[in-house]
Biopython code that builds the backbone (N, CA, C, O; Angstrom):
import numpy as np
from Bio.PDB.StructureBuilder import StructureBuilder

atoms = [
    (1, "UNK", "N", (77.475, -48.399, 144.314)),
    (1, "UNK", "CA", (78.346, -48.092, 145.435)),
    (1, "UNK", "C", (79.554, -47.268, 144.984)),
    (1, "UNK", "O", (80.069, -46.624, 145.898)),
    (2, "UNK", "N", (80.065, -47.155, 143.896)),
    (2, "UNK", "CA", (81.772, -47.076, 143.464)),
    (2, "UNK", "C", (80.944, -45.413, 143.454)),
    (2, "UNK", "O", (81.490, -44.391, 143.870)),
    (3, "UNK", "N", (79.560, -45.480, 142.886)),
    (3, "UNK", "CA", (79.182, -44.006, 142.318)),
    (3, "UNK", "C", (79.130, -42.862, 143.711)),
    (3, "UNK", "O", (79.498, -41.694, 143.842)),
    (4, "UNK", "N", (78.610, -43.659, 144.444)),
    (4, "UNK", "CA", (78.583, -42.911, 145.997)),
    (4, "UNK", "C", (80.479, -42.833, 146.498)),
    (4, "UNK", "O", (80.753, -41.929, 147.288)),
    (5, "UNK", "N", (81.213, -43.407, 146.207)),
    (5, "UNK", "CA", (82.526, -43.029, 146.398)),
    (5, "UNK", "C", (83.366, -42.248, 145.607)),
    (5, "UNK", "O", (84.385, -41.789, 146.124)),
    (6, "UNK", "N", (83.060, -41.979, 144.219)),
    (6, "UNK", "CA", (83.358, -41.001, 143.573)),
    (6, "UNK", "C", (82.833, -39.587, 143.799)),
    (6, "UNK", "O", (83.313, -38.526, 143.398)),
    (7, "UNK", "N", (81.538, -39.849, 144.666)),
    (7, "UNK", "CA", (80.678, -38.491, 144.988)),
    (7, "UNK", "C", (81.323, -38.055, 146.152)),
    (7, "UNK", "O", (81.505, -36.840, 146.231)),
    (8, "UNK", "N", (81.689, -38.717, 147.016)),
    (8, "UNK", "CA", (81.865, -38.366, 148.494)),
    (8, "UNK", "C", (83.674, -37.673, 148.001)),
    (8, "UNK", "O", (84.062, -36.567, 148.376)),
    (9, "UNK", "N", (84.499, -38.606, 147.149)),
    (9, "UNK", "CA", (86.165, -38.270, 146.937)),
    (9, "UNK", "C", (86.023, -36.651, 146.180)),
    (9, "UNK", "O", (86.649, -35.692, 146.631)),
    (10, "UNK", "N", (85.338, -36.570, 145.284)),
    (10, "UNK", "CA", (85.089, -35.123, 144.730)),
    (10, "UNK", "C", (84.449, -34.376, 145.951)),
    (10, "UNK", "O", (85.038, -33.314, 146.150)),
    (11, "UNK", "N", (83.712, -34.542, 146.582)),
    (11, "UNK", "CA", (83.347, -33.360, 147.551)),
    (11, "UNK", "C", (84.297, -32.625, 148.492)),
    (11, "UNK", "O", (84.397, -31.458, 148.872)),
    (12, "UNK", "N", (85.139, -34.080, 148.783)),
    (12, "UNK", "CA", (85.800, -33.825, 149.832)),
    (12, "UNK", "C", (87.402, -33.623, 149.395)),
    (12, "UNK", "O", (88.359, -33.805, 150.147)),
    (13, "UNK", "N", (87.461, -33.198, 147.979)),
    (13, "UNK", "CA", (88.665, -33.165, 147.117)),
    (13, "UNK", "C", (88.260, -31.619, 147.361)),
    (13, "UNK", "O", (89.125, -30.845, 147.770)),
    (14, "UNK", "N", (87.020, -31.197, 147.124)),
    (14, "UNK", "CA", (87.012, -29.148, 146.956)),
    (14, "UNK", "C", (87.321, -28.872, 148.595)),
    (14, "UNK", "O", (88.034, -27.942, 148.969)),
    (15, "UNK", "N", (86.899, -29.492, 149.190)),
    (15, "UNK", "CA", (87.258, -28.908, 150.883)),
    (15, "UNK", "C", (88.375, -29.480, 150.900)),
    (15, "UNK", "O", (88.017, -30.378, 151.662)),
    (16, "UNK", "N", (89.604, -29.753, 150.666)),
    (16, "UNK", "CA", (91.011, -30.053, 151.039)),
    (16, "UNK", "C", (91.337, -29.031, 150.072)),
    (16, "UNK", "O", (92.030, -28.139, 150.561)),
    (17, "UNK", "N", (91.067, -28.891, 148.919)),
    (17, "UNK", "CA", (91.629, -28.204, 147.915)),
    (17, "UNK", "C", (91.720, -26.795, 148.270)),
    (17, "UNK", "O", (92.704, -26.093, 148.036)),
    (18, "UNK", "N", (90.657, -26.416, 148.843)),
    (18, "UNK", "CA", (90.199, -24.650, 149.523)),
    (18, "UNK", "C", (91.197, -24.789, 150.972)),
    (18, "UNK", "O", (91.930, -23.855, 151.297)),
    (19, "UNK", "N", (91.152, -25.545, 151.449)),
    (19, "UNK", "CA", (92.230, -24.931, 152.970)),
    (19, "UNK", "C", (93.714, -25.338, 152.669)),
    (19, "UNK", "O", (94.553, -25.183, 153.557)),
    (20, "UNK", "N", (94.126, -25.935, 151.252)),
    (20, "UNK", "CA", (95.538, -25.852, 150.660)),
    (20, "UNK", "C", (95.670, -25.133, 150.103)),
    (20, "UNK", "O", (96.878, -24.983, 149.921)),
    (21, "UNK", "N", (94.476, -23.669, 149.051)),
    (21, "UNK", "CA", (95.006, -22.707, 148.748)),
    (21, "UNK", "C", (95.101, -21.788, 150.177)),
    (21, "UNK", "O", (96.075, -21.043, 150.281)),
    (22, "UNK", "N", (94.336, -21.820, 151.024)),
    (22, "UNK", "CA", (94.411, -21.239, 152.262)),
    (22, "UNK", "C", (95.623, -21.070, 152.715)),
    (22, "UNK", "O", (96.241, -20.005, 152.697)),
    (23, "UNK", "N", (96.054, -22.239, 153.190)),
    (23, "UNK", "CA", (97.612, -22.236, 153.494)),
    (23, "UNK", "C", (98.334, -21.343, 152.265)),
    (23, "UNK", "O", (98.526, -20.156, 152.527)),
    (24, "UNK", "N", (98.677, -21.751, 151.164)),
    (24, "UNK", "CA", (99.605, -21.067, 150.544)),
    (24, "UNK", "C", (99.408, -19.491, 150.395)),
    (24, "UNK", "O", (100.326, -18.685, 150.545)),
    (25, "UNK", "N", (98.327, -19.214, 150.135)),
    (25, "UNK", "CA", (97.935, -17.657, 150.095)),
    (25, "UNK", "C", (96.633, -17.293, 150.537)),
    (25, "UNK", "O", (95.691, -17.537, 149.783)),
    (26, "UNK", "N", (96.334, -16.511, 152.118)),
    (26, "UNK", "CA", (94.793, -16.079, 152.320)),
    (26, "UNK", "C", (93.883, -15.676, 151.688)),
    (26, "UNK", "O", (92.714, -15.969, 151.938)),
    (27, "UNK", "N", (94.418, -14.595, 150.330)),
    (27, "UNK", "CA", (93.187, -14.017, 149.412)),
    (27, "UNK", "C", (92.955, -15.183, 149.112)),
    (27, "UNK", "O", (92.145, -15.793, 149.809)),
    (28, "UNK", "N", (93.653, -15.916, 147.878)),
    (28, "UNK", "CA", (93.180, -17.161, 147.501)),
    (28, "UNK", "C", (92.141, -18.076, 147.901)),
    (28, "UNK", "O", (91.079, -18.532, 147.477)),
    (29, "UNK", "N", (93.196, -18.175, 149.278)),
    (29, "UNK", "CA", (92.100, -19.707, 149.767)),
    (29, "UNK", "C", (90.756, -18.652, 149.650)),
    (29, "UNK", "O", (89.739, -19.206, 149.233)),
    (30, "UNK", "N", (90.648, -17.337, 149.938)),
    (30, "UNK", "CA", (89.025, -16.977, 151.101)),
    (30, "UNK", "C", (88.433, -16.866, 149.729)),
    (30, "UNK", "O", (87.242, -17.178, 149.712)),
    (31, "UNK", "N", (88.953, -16.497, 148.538)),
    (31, "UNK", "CA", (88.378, -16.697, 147.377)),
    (31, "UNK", "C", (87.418, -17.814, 147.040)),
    (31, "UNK", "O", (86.208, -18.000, 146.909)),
    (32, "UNK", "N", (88.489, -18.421, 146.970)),
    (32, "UNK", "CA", (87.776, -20.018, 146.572)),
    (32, "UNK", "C", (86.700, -20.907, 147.068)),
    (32, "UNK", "O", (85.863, -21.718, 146.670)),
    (33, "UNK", "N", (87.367, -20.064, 148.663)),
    (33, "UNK", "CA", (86.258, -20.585, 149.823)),
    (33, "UNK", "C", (84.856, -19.739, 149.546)),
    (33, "UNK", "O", (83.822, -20.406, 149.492)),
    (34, "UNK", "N", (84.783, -18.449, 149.387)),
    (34, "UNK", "CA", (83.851, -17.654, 148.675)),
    (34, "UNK", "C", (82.917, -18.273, 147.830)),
    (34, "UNK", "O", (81.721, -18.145, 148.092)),
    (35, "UNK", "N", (83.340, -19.030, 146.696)),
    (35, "UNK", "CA", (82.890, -19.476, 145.881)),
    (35, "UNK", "C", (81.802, -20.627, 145.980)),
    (35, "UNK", "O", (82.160, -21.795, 146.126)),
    (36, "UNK", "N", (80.473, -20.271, 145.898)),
    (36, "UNK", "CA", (79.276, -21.192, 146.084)),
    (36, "UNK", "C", (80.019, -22.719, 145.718)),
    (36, "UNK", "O", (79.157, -23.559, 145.463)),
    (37, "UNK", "N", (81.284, -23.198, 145.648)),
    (37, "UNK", "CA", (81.415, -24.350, 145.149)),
    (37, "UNK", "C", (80.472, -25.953, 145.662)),
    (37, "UNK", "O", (80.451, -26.873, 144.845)),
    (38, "UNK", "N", (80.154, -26.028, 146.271)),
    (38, "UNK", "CA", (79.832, -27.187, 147.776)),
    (38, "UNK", "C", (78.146, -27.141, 147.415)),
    (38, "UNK", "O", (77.455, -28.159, 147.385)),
    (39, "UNK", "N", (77.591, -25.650, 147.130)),
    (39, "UNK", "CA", (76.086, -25.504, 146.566)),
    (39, "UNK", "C", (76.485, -25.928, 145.053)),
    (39, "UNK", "O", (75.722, -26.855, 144.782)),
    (40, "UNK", "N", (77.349, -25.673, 143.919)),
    (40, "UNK", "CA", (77.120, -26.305, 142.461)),
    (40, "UNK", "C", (77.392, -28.070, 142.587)),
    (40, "UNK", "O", (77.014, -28.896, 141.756)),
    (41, "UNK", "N", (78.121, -28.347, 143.816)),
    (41, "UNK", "CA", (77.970, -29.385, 143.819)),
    (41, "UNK", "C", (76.933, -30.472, 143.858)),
    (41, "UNK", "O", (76.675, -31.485, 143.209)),
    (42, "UNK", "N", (76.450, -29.832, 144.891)),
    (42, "UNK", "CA", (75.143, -30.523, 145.662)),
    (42, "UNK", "C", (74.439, -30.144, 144.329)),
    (42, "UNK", "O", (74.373, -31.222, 143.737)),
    (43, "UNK", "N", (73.924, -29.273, 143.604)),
    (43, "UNK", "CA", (73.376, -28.762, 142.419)),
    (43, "UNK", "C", (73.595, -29.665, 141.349)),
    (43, "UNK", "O", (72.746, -30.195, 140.632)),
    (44, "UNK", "N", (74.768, -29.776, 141.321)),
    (44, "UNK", "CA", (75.095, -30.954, 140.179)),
    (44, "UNK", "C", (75.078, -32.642, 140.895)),
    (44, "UNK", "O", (75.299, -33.600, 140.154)),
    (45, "UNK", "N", (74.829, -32.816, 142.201)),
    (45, "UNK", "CA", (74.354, -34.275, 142.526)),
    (45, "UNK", "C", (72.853, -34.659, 142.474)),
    (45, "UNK", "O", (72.520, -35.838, 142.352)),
    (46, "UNK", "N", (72.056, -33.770, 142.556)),
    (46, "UNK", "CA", (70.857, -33.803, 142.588)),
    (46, "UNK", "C", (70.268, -33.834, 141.347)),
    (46, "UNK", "O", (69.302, -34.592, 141.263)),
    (47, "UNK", "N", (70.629, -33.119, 140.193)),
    (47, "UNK", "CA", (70.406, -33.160, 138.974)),
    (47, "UNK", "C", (70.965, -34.550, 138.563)),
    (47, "UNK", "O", (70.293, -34.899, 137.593)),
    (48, "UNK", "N", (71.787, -35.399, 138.823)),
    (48, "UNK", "CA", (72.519, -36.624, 138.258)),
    (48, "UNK", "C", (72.104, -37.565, 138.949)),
    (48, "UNK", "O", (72.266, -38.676, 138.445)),
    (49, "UNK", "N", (71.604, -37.520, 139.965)),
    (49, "UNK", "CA", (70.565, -38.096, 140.378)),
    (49, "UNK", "C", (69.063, -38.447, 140.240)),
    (49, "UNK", "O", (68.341, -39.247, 140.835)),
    (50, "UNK", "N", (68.870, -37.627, 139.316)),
    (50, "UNK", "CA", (67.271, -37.222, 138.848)),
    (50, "UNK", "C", (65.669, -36.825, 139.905)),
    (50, "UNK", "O", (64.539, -37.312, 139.943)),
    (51, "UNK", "N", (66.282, -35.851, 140.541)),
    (51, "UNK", "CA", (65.663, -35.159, 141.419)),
    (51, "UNK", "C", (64.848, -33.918, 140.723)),
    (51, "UNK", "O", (65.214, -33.018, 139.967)),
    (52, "UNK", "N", (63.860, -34.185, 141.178)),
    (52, "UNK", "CA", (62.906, -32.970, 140.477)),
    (52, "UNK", "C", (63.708, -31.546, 140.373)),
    (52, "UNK", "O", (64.313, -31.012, 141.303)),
    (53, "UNK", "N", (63.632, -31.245, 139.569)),
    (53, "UNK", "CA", (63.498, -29.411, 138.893)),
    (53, "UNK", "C", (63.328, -28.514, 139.689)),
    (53, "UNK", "O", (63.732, -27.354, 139.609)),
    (54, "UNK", "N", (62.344, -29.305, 141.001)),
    (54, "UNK", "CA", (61.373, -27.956, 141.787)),
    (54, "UNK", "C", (62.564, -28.367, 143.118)),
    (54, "UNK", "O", (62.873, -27.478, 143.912)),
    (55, "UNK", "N", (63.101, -29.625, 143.237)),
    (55, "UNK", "CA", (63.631, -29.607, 144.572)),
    (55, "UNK", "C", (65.214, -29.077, 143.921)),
    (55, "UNK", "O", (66.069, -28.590, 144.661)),
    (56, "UNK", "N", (65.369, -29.219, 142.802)),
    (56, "UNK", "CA", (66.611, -28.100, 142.827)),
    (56, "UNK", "C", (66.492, -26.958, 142.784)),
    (56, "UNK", "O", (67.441, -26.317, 143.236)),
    (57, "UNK", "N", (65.391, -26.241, 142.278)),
    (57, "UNK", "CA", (65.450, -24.625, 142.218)),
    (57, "UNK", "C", (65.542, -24.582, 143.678)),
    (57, "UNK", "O", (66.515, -24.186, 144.320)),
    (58, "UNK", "N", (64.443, -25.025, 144.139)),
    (58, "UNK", "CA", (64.205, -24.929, 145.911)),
    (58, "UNK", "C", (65.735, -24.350, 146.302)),
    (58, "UNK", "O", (65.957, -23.165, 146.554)),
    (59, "UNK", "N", (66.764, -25.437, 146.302)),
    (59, "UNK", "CA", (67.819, -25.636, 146.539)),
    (59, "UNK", "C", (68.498, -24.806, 146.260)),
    (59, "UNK", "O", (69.367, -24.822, 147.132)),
    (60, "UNK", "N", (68.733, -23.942, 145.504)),
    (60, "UNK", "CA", (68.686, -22.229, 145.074)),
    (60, "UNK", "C", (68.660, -21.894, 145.919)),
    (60, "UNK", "O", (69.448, -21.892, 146.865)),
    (61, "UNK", "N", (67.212, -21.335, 145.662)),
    (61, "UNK", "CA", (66.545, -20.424, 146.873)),
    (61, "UNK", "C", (66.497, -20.420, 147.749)),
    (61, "UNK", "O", (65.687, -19.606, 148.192)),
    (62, "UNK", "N", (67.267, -21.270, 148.794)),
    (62, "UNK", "CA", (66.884, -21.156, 149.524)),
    (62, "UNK", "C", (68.112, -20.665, 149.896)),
    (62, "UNK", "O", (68.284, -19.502, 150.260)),
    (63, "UNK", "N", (69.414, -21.922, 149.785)),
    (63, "UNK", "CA", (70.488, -21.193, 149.605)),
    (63, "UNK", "C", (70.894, -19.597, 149.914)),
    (63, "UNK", "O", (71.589, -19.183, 150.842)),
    (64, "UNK", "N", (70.291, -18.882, 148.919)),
    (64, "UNK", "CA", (70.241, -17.793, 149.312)),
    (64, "UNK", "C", (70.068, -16.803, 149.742)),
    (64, "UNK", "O", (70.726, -15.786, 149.523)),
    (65, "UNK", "N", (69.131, -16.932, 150.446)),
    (65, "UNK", "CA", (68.328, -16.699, 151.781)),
    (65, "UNK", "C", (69.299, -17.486, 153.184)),
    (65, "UNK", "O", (69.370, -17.174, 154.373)),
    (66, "UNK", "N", (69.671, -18.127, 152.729)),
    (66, "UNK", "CA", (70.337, -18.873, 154.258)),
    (66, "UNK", "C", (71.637, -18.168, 154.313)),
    (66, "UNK", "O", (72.045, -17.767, 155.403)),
    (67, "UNK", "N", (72.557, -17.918, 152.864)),
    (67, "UNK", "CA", (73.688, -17.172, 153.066)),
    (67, "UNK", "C", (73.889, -16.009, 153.950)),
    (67, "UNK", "O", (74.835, -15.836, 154.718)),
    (68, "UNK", "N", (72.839, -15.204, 153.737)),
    (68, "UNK", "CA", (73.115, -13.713, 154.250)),
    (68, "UNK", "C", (73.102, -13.817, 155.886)),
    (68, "UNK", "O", (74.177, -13.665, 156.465)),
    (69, "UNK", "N", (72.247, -13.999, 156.433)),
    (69, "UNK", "CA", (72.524, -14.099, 158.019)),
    (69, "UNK", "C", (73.999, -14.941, 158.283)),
    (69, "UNK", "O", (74.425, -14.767, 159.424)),
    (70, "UNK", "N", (74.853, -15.829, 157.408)),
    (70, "UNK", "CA", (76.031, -15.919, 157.937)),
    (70, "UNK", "C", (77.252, -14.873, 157.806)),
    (70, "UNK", "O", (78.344, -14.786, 158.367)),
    (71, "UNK", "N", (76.758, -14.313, 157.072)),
    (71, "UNK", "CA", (77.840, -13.213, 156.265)),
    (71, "UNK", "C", (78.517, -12.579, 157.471)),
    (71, "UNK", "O", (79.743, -12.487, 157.521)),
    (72, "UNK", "N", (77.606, -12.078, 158.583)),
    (72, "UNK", "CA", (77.847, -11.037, 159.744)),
    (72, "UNK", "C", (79.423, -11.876, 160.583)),
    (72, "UNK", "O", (80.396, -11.245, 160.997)),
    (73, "UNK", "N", (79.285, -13.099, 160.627)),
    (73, "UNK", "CA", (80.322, -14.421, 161.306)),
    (73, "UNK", "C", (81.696, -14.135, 160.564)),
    (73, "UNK", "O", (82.759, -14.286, 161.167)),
    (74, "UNK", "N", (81.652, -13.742, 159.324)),
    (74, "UNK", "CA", (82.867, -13.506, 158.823)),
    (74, "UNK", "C", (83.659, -11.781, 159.735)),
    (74, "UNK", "O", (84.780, -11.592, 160.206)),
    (75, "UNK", "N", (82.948, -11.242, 159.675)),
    (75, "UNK", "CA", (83.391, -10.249, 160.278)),
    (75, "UNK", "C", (83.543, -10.294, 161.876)),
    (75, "UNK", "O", (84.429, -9.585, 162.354)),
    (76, "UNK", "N", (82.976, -10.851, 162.500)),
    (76, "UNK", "CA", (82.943, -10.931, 163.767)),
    (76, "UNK", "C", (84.148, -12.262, 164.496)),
    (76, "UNK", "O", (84.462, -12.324, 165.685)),
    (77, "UNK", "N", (84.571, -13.077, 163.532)),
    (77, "UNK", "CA", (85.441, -14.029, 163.919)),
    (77, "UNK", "C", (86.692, -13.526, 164.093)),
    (77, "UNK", "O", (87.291, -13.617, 165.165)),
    (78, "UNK", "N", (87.426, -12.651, 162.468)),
    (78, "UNK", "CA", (88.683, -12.162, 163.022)),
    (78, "UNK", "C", (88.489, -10.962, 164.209)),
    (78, "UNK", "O", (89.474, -10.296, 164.530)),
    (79, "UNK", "N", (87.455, -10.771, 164.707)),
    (79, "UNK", "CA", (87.691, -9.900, 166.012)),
    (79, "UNK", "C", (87.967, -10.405, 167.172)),
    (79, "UNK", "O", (88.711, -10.038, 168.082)),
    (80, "UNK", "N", (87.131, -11.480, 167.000)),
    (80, "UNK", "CA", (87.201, -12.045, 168.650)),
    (80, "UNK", "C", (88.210, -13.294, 168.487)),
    (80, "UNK", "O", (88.518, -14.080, 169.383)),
    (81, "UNK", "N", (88.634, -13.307, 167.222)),
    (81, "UNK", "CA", (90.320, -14.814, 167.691)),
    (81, "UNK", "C", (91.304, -14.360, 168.093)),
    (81, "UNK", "O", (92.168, -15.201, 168.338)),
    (82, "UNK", "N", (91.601, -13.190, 168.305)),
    (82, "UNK", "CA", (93.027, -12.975, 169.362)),
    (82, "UNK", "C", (92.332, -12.770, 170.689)),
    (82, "UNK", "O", (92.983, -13.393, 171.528)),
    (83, "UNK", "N", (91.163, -12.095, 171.318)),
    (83, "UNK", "CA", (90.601, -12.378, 171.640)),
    (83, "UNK", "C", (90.292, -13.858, 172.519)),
    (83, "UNK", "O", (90.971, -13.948, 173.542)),
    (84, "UNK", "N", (89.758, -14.523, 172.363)),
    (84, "UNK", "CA", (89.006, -15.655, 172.976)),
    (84, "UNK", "C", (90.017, -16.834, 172.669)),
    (84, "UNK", "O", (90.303, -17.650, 173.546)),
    (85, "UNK", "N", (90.509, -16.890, 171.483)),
    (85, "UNK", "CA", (91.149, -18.350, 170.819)),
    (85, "UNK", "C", (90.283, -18.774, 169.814)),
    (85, "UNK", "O", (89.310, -18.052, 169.598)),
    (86, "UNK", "N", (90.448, -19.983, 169.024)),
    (86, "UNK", "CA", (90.105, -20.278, 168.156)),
    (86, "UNK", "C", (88.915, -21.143, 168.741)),
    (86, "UNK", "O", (87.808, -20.963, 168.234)),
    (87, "UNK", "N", (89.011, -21.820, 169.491)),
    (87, "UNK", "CA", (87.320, -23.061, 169.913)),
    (87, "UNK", "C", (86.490, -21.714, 170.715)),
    (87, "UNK", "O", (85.418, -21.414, 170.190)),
    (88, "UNK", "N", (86.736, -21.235, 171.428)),
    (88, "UNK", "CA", (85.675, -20.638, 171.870)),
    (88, "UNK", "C", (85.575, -19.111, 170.563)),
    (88, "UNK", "O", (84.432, -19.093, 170.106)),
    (89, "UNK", "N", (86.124, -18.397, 170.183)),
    (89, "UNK", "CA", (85.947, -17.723, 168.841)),
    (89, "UNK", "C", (84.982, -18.755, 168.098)),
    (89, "UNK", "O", (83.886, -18.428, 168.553)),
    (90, "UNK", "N", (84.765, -19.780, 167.244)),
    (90, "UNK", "CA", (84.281, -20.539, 166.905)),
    (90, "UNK", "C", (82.333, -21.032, 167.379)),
    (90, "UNK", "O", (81.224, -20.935, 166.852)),
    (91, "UNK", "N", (82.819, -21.457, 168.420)),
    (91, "UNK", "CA", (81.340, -21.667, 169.607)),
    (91, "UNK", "C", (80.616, -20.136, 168.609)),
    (91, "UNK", "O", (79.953, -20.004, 167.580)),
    (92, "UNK", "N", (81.393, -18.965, 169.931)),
    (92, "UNK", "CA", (80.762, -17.795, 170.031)),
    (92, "UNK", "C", (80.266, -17.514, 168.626)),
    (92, "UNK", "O", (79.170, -16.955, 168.657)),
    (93, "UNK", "N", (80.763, -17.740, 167.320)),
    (93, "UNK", "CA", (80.484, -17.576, 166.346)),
    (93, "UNK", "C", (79.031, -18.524, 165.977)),
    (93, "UNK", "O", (77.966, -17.991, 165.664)),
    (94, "UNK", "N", (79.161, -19.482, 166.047)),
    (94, "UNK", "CA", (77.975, -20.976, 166.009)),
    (94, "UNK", "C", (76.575, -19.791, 166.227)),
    (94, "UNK", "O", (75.676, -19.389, 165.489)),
    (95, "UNK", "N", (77.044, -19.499, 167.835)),
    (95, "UNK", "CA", (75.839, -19.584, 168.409)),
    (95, "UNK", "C", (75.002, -18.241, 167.986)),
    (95, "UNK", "O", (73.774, -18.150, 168.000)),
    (96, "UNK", "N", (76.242, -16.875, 167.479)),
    (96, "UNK", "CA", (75.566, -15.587, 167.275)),
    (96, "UNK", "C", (74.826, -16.215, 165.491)),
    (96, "UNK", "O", (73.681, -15.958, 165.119)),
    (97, "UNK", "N", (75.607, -16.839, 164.874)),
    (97, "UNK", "CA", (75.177, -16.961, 163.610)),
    (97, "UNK", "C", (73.720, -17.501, 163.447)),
    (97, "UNK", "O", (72.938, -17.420, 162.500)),
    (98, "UNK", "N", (73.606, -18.115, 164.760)),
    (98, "UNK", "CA", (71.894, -19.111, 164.725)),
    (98, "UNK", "C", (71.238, -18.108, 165.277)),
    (98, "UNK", "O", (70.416, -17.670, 164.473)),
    (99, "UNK", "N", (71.223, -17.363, 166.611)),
    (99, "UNK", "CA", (70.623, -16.499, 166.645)),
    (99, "UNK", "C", (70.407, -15.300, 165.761)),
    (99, "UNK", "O", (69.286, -14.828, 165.947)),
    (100, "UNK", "N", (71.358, -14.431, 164.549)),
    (100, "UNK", "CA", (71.142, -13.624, 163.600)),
    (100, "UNK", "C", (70.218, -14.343, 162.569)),
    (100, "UNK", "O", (69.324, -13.620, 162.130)),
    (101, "UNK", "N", (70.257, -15.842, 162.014)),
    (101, "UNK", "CA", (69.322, -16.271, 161.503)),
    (101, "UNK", "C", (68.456, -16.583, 162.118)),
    (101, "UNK", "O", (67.502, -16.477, 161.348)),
    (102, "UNK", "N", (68.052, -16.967, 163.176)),
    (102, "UNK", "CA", (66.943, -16.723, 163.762)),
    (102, "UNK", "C", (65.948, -15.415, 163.698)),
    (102, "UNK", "O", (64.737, -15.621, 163.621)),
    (103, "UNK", "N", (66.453, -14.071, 163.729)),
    (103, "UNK", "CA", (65.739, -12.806, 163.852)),
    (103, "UNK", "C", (65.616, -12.621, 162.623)),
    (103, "UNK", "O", (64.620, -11.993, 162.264)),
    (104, "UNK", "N", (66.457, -13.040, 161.719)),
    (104, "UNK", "CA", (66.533, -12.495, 160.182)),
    (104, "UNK", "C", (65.263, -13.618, 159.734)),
    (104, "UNK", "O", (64.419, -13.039, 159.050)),
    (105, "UNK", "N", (64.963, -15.011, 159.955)),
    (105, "UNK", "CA", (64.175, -15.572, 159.584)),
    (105, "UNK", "C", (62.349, -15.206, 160.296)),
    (105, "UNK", "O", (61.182, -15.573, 160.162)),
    (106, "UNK", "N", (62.702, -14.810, 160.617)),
    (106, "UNK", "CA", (61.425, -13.756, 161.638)),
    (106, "UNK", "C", (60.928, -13.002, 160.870)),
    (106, "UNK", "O", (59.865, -13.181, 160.277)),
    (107, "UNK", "N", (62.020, -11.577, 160.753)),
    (107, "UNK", "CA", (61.921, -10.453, 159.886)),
    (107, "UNK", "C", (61.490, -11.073, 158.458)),
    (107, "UNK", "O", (60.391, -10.605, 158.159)),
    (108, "UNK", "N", (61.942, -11.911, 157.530)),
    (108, "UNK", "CA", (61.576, -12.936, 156.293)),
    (108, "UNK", "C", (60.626, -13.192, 156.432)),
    (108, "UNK", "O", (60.216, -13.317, 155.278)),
    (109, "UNK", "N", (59.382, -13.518, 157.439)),
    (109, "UNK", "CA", (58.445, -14.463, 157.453)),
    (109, "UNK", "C", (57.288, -13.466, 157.145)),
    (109, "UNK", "O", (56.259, -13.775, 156.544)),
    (110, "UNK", "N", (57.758, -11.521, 157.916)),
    (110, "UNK", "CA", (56.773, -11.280, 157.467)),
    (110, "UNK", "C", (56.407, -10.889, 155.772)),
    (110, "UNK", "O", (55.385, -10.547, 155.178)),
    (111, "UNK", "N", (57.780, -11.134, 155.394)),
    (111, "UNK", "CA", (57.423, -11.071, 153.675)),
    (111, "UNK", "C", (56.841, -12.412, 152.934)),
    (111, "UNK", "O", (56.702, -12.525, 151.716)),
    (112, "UNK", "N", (56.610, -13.142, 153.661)),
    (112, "UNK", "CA", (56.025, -14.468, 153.115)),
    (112, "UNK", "C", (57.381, -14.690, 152.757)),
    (112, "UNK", "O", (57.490, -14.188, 151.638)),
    (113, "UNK", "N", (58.358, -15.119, 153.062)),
    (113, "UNK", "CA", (59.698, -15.962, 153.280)),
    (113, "UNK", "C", (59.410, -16.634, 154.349)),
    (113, "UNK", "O", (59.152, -15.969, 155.353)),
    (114, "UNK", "N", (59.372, -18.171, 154.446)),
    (114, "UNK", "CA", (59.751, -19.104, 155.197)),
    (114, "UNK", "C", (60.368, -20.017, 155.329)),
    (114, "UNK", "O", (60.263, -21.126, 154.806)),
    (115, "UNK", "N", (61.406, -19.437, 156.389)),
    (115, "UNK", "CA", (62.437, -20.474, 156.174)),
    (115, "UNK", "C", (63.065, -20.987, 157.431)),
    (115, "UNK", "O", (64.291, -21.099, 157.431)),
    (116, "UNK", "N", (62.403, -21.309, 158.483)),
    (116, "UNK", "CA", (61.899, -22.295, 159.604)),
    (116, "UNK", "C", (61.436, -23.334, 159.407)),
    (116, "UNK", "O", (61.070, -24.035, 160.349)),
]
sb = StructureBuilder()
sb.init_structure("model")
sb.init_model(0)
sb.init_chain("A")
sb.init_seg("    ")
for serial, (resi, resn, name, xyz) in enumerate(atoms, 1):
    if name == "N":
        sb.init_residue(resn, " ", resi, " ")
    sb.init_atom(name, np.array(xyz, "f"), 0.0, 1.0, " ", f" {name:<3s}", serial, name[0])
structure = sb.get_structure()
């Protein structure tokens, strides 16, 4: 049990830690936030856990394939938050990001990528 609370206080130590460099300086925080950190995590729980080899590479790969259809959300959010506001900016973001992975996981499938 103590081990599952040391896992959950470190996870949730890098997501406080990234929107307190946020606050102090934007490059920073978007840096940090940038940073696959949350995937080496999960990377390094699964390995310490003793989870197969194949379900961490998986965990890779797939990863990176799932990144790119969000990428477009970064650009499209600071447009529409002066715009709309921040909850509906947000929504509108949700919903274009599932639909761009949606078409992008389409377009993938005919390369023998599946990731549906």
């Amino acid at each position: 049990m103590s081990y599952l609370i040391i896992k959950y206080l470190i996870t949730a130590a890098v997501v406080v830690l990234v929107s307190e460099f946020a606050k102090a300086n934007d490059k920073l925080g978007s840096l940090v936030a940038a940073l696959p950190l949350v995937t080496l995590l999960t990377l390094i729980w699964l390995y310490v856990e003793h989870q197969p080899t194949t379900k961490i590479a998986n965990h890779a790969y797939y990863t990176f394939w799932y990144v790119i259809p969000t990428l477009p959300m970064f650009l499209l959010f600071p447009y529409l938050l002066p715009k709309l506001g921040f909850w509906l900016t947000l929504i509108g973001c949700i919903v274009f990001t599932l639909a761009v992975f949606y078409l992008y996981a389409l377009l993938l499938k005919n390369f023998g990528i599946d990731l549906l």
